[in-house]
N, C-alpha and C positions, 0 to 999 in steps of 0.2 A: 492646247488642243481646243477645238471650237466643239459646238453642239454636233452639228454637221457629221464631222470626226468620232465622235463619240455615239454619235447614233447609228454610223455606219459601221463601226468597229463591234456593235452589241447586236445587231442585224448578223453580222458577219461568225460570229459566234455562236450561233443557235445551232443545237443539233442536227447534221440533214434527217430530213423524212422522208419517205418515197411513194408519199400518196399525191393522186392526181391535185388534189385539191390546195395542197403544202406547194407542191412545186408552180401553181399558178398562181400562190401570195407569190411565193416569193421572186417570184419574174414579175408581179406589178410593182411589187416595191423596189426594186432594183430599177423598172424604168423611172417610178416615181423618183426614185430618191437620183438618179442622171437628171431630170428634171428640173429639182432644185439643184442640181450643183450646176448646170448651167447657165441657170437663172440669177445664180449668186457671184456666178465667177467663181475662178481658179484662187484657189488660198496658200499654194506652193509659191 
C-alpha cells in the first residue's frame, strides 16, 4: 500500500459531521486528493 492509499483510506474513515463547514473540507479534499491521483497516475 502506497502513501496515497493510506491517506485516503484515513480520510475515508473520519467520522461524518454534518456542519456546513465539515462538509466543505471535506469536498476540498476529496477534489484535492482527485487531483493528485491524477497527477500521479493510476496504481492498479
Amino acid at each position: 500500500m502506497d502513501y496515497l492509499d493510506i491517506l485516503f483510506n484515513c480520510l475515508e474513515e473520519e467520522p461524518p459531521s454534518d456542519t456546513p463547514e465539515y462538509r466543505e473540507s471535506k469536498n476540498i479534499r476529496g477534489l484535492l486528493l482527485d487531483d493528485i491521483q491524477k497527477a500521479m497516475g493510476s496504481f492498479d
